[in-house]
N, C-alpha and C positions, 0 to 999 in steps of 0.2 A: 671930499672933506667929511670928517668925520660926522655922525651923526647920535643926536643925545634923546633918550626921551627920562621926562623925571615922573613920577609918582609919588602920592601921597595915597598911605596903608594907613587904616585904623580897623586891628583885629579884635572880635569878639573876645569876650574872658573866658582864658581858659585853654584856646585856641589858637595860639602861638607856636607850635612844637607842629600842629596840622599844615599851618600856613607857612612856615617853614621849612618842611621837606618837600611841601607839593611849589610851590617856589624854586627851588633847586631843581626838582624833578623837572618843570616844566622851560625853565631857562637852560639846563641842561642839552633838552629837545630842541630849544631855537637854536642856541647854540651851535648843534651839529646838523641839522636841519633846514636851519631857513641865512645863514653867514652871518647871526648876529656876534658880535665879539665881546656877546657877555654881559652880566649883570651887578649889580652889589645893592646889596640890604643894608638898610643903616636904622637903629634904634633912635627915637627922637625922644622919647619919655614914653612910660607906662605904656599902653598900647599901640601909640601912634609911629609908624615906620615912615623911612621914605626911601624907592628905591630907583637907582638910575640903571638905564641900558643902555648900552654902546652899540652900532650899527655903522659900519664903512664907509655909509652915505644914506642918505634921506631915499632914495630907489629901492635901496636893497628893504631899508624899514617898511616902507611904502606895501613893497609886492609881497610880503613876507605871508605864511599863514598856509598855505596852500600844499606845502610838503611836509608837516607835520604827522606822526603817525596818530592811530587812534588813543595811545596812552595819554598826549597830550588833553584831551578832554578830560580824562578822570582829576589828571591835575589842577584843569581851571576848576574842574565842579568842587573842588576841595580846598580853592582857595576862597572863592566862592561864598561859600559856606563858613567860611572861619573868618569873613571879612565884615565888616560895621559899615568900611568904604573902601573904595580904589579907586582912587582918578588920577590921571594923566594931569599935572601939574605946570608941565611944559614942554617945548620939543624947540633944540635949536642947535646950532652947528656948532662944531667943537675948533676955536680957532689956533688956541696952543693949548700943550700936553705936557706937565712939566713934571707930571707926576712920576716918582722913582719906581722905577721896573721890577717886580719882585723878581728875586732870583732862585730858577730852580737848582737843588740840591740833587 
């Protein structure tokens, strides 16, 4: 069953354009990495983000972390950095998926 974790972003002024390519960078890296199936950033107002992750199951989220290359560190230290807050907002199973499938071109 699929598994979700959600976040709430509130980035420093100024420091949006940082925390958004080391964000890609570093979901990128789980991505191919550790069998996350990916992220999305969403704008809530002014500074304040919120961003969910997709993972195959709560295991695979669970063990994740450990085959990461060293670039992933530069990543976090630069989100890091460009953040006010990050926390983990919730984590729960995905029970239907009704969302339309983008289509590659």
């Amino acid at each position: 069953m699929m598994y979700i974790v959600l976040y709430a972003v509130i980035i420093k002024p100024n420091q949006e354009d940082n925390f958004i390519e080391a964000w890609k960078g570093l979901t990128s890296l789980i991505y191919k990495y550790e069998g996350s199936l990916g992220s999305r950033l969403h704008k809530k107002d002014g500074l304040n983000y919120l961003a969910y992750a997709q993972w195959p199951d709560k295991n695979t989220f669970d063990t994740a972390g450990g085959n990461l290359p060293e670039e992933a560190n530069d990543f976090r230290e630069i989100m890091k950095a460009s953040c006010e807050k990050f926390e983990v907002l919730e984590k729960f199973e995905m029970i239907e998926d009704l969302l339309k499938q983008q289509q590659s071109e």
